[in-house]
mmCIF entry with sequence, helices, sheets and N, C-alpha, C, O atoms, coordinates in Angstrom:
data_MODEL
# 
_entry.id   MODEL 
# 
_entity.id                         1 
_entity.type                       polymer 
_entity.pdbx_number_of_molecules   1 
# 
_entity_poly.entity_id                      1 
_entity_poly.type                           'polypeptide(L)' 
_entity_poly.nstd_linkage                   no 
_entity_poly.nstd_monomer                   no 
_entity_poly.pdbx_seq_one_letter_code       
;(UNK)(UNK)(UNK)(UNK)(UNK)(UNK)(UNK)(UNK)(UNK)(UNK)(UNK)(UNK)(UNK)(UNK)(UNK)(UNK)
(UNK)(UNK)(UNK)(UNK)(UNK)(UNK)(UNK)(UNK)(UNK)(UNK)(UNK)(UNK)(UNK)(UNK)(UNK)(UNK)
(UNK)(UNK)(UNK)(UNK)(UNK)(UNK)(UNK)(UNK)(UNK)(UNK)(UNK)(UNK)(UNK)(UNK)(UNK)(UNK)
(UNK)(UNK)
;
_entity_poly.pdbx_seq_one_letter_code_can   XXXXXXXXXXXXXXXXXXXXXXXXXXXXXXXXXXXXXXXXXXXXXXXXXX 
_entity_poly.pdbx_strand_id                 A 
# 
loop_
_entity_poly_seq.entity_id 
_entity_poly_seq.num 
_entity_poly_seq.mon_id 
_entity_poly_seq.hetero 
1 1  UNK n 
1 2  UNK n 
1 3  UNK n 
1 4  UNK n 
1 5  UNK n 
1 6  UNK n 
1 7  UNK n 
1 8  UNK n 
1 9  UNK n 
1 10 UNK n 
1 11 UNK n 
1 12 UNK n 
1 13 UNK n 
1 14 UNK n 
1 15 UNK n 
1 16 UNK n 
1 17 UNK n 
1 18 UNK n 
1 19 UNK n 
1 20 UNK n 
1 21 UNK n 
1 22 UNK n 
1 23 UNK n 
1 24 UNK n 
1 25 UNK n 
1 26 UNK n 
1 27 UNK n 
1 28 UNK n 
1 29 UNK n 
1 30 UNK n 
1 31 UNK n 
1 32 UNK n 
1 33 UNK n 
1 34 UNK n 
1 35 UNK n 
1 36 UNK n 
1 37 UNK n 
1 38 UNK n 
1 39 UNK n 
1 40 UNK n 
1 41 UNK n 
1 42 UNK n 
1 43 UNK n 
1 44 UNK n 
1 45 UNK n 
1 46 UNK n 
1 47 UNK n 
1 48 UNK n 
1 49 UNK n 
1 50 UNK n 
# 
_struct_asym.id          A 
_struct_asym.entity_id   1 
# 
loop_
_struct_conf.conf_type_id 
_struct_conf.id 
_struct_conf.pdbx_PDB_helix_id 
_struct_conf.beg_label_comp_id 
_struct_conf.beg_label_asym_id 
_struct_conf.beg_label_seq_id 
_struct_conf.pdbx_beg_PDB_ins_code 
_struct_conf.end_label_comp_id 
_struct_conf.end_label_asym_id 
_struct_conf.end_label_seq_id 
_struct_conf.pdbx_end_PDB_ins_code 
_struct_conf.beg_auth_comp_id 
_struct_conf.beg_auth_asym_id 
_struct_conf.beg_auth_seq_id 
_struct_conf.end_auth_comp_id 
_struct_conf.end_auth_asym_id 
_struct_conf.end_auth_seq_id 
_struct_conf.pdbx_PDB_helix_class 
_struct_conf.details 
_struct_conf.pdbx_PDB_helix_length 
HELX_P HELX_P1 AA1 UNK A 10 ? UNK A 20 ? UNK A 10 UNK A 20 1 ? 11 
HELX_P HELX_P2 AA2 UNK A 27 ? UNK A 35 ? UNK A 27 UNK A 35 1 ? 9  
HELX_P HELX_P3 AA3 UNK A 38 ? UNK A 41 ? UNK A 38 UNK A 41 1 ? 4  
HELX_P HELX_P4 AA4 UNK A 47 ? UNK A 49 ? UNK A 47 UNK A 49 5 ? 3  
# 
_struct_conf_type.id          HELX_P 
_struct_conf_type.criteria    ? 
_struct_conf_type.reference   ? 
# 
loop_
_atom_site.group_PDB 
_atom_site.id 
_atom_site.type_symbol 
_atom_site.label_atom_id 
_atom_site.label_alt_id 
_atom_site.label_comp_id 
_atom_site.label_asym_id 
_atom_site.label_entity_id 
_atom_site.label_seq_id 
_atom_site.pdbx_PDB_ins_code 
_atom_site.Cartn_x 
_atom_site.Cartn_y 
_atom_site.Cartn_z 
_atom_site.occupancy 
_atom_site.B_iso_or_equiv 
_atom_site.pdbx_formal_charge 
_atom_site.auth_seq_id 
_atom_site.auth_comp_id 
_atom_site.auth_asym_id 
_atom_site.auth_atom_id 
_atom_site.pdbx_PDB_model_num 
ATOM 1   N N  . UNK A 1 1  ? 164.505 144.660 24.141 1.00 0.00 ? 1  UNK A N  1 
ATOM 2   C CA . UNK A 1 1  ? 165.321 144.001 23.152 1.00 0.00 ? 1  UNK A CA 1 
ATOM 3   C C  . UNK A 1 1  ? 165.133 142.498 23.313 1.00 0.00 ? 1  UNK A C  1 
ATOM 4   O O  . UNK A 1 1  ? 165.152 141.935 24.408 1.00 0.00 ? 1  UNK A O  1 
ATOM 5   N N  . UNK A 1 2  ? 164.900 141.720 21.821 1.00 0.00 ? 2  UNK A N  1 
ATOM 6   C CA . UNK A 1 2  ? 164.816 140.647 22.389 1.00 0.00 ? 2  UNK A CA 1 
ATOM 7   C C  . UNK A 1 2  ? 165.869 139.708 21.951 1.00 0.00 ? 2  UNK A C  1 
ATOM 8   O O  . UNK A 1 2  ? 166.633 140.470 21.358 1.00 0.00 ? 2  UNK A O  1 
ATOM 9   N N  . UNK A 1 3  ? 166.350 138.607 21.880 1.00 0.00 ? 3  UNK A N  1 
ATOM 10  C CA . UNK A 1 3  ? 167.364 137.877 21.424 1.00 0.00 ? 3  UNK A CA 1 
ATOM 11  C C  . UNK A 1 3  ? 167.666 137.824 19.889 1.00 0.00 ? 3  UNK A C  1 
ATOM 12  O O  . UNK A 1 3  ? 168.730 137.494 19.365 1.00 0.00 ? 3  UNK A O  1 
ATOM 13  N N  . UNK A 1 4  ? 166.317 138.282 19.177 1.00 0.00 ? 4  UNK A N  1 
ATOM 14  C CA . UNK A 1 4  ? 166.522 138.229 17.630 1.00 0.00 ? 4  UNK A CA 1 
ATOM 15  C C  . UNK A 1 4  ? 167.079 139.614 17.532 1.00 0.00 ? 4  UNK A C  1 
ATOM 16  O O  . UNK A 1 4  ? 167.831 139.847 16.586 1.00 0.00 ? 4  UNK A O  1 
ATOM 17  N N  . UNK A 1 5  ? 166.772 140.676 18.492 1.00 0.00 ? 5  UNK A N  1 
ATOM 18  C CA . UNK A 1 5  ? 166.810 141.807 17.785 1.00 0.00 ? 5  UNK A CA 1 
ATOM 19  C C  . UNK A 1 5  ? 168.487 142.120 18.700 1.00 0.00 ? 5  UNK A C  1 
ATOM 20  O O  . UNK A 1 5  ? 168.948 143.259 18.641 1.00 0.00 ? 5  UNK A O  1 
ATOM 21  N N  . UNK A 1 6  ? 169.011 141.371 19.236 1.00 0.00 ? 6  UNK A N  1 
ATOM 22  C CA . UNK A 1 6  ? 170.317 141.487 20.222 1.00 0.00 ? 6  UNK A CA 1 
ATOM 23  C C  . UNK A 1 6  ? 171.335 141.747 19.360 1.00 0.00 ? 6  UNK A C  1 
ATOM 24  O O  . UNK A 1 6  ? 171.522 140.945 18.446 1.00 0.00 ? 6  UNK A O  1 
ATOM 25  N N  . UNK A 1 7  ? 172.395 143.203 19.517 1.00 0.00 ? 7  UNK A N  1 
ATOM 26  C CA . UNK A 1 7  ? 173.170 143.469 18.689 1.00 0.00 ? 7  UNK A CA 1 
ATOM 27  C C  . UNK A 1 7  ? 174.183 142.242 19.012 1.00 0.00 ? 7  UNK A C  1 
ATOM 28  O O  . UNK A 1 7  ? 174.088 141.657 20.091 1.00 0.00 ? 7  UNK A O  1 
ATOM 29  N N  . UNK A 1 8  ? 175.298 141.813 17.908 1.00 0.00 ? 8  UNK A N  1 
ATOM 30  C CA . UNK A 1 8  ? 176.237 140.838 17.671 1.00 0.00 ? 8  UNK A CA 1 
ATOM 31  C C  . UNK A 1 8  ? 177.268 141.726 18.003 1.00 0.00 ? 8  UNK A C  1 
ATOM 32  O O  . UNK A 1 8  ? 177.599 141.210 19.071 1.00 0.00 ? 8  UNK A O  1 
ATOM 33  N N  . UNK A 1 9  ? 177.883 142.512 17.892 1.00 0.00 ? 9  UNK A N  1 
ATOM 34  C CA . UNK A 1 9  ? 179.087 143.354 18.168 1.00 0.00 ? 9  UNK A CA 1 
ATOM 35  C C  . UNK A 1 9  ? 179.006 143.650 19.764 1.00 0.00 ? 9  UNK A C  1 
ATOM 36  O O  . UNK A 1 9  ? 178.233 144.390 20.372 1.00 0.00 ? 9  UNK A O  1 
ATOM 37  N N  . UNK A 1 10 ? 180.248 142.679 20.323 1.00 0.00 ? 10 UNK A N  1 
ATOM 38  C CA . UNK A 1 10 ? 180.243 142.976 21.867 1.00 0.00 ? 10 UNK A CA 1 
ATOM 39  C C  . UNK A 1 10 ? 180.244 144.901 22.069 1.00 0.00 ? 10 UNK A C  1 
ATOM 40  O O  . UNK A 1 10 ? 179.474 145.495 22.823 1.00 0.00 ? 10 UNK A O  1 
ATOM 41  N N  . UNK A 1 11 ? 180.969 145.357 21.467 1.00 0.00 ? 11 UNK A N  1 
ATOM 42  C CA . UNK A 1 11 ? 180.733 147.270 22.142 1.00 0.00 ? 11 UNK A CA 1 
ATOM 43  C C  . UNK A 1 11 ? 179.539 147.697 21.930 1.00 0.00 ? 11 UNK A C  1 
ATOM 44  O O  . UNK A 1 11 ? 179.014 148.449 22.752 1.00 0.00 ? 11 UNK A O  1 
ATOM 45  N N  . UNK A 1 12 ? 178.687 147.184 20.452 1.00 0.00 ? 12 UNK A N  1 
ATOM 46  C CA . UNK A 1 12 ? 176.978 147.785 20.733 1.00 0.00 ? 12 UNK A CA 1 
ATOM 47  C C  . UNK A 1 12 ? 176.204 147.100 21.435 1.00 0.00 ? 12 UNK A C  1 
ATOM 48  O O  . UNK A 1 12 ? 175.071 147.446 21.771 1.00 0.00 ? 12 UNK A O  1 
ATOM 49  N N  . UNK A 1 13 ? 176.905 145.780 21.793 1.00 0.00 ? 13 UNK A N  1 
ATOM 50  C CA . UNK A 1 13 ? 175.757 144.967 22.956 1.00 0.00 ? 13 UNK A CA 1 
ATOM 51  C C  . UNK A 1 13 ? 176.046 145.719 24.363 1.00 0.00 ? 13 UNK A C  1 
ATOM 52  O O  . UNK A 1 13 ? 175.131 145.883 25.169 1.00 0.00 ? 13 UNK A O  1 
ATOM 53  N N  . UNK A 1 14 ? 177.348 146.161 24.612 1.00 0.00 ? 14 UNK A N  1 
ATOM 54  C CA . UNK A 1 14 ? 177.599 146.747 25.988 1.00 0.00 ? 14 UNK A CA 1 
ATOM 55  C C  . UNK A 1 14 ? 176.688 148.316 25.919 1.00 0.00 ? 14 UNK A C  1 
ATOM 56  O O  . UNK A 1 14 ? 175.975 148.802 26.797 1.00 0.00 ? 14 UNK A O  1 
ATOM 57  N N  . UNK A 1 15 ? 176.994 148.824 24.641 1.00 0.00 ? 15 UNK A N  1 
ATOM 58  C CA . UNK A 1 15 ? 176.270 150.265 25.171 1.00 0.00 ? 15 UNK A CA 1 
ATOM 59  C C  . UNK A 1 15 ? 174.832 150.254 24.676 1.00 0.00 ? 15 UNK A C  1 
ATOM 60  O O  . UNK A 1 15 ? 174.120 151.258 24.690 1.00 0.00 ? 15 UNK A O  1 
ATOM 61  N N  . UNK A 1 16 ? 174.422 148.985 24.212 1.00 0.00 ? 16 UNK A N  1 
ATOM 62  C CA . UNK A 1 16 ? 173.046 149.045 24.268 1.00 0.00 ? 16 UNK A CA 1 
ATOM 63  C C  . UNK A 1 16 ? 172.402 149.035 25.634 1.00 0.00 ? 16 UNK A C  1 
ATOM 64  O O  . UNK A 1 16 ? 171.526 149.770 26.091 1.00 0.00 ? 16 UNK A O  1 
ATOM 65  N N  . UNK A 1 17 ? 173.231 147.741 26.322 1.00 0.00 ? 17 UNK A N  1 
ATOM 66  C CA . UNK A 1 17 ? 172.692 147.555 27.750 1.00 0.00 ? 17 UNK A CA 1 
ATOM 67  C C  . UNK A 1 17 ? 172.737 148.908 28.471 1.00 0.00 ? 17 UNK A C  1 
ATOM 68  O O  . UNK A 1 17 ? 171.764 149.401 29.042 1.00 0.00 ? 17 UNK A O  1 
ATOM 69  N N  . UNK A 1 18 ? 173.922 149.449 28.397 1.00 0.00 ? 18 UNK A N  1 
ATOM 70  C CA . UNK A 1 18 ? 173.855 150.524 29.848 1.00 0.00 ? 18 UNK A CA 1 
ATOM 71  C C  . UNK A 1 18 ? 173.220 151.916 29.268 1.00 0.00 ? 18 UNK A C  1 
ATOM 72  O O  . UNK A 1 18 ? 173.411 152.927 29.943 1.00 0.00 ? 18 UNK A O  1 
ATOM 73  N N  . UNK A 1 19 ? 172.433 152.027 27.985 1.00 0.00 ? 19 UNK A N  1 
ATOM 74  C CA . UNK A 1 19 ? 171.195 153.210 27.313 1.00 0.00 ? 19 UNK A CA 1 
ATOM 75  C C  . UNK A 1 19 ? 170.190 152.064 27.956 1.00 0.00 ? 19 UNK A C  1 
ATOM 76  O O  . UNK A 1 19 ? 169.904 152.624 29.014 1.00 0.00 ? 19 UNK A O  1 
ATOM 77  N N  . UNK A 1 20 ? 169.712 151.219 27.968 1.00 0.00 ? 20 UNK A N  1 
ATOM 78  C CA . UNK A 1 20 ? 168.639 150.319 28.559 1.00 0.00 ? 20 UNK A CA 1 
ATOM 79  C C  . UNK A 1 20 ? 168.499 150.598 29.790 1.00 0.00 ? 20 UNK A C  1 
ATOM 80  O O  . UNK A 1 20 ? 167.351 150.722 30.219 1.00 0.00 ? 20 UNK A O  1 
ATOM 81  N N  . UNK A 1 21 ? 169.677 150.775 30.716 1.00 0.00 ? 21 UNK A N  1 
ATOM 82  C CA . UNK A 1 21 ? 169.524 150.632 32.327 1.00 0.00 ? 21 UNK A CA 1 
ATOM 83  C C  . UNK A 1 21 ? 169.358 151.961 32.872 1.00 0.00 ? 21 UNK A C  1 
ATOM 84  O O  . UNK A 1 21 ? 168.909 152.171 33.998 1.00 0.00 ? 21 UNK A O  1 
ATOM 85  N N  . UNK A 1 22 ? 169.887 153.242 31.706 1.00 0.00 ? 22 UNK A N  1 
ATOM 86  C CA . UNK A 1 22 ? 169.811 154.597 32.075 1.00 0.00 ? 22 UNK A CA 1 
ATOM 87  C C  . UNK A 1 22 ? 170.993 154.761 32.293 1.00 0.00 ? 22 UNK A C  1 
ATOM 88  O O  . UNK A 1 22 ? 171.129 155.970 32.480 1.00 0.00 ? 22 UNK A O  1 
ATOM 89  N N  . UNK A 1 23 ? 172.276 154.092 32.414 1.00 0.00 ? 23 UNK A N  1 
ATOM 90  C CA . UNK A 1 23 ? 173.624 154.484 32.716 1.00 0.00 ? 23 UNK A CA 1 
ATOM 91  C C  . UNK A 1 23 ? 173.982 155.544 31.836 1.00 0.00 ? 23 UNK A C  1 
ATOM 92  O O  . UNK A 1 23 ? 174.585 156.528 32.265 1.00 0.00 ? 23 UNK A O  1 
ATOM 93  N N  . UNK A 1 24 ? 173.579 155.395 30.343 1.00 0.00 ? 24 UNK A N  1 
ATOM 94  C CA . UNK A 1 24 ? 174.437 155.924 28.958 1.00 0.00 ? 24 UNK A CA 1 
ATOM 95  C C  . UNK A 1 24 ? 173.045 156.783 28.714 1.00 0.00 ? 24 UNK A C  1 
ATOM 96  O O  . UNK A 1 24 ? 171.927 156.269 28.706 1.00 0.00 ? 24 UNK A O  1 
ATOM 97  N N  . UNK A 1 25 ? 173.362 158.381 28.490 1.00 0.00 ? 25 UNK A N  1 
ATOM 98  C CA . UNK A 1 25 ? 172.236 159.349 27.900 1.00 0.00 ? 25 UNK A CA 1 
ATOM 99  C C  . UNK A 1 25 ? 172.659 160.423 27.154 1.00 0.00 ? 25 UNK A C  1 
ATOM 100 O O  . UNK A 1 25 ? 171.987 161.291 26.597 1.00 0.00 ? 25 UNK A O  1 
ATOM 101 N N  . UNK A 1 26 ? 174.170 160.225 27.222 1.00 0.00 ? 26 UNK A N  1 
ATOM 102 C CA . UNK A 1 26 ? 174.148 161.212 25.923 1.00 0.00 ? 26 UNK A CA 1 
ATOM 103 C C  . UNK A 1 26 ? 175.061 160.475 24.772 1.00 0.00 ? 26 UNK A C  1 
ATOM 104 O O  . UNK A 1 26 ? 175.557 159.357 24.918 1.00 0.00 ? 26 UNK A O  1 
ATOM 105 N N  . UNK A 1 27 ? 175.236 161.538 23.262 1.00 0.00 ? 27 UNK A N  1 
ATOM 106 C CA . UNK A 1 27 ? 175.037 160.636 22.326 1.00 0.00 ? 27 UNK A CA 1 
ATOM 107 C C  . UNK A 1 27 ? 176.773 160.536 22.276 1.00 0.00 ? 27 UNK A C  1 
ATOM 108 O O  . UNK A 1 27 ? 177.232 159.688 21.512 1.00 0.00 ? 27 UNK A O  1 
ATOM 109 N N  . UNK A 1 28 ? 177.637 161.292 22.987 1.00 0.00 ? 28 UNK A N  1 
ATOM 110 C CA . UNK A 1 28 ? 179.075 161.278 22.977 1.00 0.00 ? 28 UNK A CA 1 
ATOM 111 C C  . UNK A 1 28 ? 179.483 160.084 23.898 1.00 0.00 ? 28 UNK A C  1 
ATOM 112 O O  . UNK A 1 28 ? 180.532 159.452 23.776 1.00 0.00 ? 28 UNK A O  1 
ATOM 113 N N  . UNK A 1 29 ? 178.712 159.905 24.645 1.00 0.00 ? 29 UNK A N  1 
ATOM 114 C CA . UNK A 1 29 ? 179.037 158.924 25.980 1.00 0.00 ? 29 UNK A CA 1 
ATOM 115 C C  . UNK A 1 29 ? 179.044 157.398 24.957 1.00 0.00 ? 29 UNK A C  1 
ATOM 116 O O  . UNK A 1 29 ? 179.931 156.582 24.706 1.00 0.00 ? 29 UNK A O  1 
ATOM 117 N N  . UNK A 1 30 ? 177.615 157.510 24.555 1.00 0.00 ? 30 UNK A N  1 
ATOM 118 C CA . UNK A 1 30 ? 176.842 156.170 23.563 1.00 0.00 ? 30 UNK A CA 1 
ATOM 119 C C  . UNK A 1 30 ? 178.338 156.190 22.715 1.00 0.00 ? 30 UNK A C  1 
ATOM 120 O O  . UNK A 1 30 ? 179.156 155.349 23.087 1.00 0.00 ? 30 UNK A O  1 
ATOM 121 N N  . UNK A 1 31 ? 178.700 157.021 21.700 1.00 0.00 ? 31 UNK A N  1 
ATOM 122 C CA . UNK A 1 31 ? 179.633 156.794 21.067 1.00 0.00 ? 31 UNK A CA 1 
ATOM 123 C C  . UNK A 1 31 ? 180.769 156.001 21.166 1.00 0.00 ? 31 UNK A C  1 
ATOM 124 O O  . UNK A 1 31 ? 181.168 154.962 20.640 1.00 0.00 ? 31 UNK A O  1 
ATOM 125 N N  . UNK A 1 32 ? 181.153 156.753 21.954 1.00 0.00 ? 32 UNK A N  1 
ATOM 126 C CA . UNK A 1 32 ? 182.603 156.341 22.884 1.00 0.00 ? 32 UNK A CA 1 
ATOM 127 C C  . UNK A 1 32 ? 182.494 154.726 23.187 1.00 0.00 ? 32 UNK A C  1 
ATOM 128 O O  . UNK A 1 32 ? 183.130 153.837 22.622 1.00 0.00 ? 32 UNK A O  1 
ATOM 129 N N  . UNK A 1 33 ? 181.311 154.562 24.451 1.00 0.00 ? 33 UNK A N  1 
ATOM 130 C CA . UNK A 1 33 ? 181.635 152.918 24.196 1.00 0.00 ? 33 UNK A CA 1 
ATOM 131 C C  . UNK A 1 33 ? 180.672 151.995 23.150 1.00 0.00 ? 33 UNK A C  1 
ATOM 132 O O  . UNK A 1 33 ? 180.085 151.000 23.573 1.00 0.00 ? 33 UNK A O  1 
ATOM 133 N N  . UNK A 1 34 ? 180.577 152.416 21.793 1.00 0.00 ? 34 UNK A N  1 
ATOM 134 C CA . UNK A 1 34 ? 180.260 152.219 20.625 1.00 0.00 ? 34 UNK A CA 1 
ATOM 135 C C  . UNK A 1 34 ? 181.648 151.586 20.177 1.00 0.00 ? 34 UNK A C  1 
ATOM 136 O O  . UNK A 1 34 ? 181.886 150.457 19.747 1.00 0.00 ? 34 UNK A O  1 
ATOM 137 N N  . UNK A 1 35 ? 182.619 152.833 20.450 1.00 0.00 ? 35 UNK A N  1 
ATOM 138 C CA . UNK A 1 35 ? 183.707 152.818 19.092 1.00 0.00 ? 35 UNK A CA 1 
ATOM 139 C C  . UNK A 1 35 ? 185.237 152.504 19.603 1.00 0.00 ? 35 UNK A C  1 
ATOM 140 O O  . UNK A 1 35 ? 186.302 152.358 19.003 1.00 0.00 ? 35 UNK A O  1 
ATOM 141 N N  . UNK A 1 36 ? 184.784 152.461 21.254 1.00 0.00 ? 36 UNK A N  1 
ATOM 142 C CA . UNK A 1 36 ? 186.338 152.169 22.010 1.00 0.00 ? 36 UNK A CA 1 
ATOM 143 C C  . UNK A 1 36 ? 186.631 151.013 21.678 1.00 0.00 ? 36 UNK A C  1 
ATOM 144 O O  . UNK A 1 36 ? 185.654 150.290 21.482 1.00 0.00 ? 36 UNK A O  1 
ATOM 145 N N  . UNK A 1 37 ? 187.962 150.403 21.491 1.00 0.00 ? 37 UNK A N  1 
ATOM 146 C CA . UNK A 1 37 ? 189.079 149.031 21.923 1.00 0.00 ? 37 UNK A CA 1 
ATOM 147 C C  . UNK A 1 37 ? 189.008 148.623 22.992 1.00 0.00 ? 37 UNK A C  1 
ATOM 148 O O  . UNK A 1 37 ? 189.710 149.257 23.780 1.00 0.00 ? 37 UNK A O  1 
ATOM 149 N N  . UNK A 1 38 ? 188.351 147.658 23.498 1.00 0.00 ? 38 UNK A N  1 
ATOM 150 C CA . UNK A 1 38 ? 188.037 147.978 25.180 1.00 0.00 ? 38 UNK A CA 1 
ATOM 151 C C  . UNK A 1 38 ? 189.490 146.563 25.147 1.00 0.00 ? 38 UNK A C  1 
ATOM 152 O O  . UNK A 1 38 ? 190.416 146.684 25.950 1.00 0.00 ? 38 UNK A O  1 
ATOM 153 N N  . UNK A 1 39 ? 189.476 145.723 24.460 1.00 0.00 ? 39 UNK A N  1 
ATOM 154 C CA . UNK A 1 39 ? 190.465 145.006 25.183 1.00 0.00 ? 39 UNK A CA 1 
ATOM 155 C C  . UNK A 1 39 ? 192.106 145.540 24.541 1.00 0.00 ? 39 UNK A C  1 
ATOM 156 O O  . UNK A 1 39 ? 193.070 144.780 24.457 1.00 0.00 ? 39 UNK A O  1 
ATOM 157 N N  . UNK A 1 40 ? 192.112 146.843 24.183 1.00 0.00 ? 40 UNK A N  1 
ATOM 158 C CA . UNK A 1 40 ? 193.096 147.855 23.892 1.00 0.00 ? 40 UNK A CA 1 
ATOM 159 C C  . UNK A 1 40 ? 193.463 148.328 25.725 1.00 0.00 ? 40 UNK A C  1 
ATOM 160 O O  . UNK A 1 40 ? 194.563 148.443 26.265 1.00 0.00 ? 40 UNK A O  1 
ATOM 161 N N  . UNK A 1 41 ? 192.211 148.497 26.254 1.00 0.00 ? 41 UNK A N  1 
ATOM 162 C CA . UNK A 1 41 ? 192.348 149.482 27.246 1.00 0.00 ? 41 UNK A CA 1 
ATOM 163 C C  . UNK A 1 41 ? 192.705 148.511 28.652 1.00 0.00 ? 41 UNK A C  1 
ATOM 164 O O  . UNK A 1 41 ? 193.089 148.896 29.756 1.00 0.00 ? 41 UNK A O  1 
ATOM 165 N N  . UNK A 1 42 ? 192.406 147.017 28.135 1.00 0.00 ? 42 UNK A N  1 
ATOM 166 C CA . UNK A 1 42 ? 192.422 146.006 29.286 1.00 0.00 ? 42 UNK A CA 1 
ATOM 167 C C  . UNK A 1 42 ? 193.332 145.044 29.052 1.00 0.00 ? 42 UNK A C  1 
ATOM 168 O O  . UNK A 1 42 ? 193.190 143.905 29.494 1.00 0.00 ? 42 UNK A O  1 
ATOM 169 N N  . UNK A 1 43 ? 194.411 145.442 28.288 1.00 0.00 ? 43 UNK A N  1 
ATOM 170 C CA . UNK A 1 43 ? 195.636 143.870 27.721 1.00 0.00 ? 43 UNK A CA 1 
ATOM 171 C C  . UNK A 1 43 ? 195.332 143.079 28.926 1.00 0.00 ? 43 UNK A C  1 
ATOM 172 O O  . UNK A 1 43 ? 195.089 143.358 30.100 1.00 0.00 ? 43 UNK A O  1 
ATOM 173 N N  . UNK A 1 44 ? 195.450 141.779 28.096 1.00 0.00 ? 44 UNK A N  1 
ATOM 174 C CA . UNK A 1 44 ? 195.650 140.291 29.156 1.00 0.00 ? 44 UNK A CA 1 
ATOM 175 C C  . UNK A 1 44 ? 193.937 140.387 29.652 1.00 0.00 ? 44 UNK A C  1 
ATOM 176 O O  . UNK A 1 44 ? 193.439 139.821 30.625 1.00 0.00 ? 44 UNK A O  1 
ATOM 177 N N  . UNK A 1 45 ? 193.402 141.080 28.882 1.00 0.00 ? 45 UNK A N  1 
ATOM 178 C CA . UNK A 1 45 ? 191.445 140.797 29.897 1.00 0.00 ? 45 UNK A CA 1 
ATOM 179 C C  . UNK A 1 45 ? 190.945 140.011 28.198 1.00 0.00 ? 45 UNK A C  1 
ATOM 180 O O  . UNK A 1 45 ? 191.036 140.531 27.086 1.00 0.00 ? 45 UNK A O  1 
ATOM 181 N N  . UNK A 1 46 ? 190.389 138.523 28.592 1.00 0.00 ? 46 UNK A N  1 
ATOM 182 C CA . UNK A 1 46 ? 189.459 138.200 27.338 1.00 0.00 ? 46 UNK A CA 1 
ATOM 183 C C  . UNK A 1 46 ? 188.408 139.316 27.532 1.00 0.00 ? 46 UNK A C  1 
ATOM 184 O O  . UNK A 1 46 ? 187.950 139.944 28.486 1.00 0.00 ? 46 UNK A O  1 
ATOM 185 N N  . UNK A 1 47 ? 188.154 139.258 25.577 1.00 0.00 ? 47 UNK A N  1 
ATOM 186 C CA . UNK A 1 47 ? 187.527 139.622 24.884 1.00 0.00 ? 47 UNK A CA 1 
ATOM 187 C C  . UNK A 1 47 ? 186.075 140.192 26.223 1.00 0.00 ? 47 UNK A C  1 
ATOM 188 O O  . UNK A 1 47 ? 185.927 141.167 26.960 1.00 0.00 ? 47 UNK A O  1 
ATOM 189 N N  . UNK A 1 48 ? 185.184 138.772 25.885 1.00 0.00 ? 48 UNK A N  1 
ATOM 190 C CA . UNK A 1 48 ? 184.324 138.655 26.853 1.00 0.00 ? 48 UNK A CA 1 
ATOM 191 C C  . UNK A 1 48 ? 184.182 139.186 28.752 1.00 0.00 ? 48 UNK A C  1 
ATOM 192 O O  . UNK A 1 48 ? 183.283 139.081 29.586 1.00 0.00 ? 48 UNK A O  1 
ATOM 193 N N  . UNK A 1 49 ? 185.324 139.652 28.768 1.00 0.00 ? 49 UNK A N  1 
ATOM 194 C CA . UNK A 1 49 ? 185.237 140.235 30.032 1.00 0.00 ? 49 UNK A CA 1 
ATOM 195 C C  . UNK A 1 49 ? 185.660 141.644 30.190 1.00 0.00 ? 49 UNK A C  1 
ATOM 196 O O  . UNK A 1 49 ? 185.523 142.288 31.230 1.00 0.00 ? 49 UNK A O  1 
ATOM 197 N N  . UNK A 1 50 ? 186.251 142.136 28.952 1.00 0.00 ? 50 UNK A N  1 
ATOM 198 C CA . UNK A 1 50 ? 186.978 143.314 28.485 1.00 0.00 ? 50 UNK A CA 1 
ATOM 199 C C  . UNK A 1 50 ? 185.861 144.039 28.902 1.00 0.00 ? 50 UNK A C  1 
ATOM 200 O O  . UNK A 1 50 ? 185.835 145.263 28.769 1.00 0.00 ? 50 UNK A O  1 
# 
């Protein structure tokens, strides 16, 4: 991936990275942190660290 092709949406930039590293391999897992609220799940965590 290169910087032009870098998703803008922090949840598809996170589960792009961890399908890149081999963390994320199936397509329910990919989903999930696709479509989660992550700073739902982390009140009081910025955005960026959520």
């Amino acid at each position: 991936m290169t910087a032009s092709t870098a998703p803008t949406n922090p949840n598809e930039a996170l589960a792009q990275r961890l399908v890149d590293s081999g963390h994320l391999r199936s397509a329910a897992a990919i989903d999930a942190f696709r479509t989660t609220d992550r700073p739902a799940c982390l009140p009081g965590v910025a955005l960026e660290n959520a």
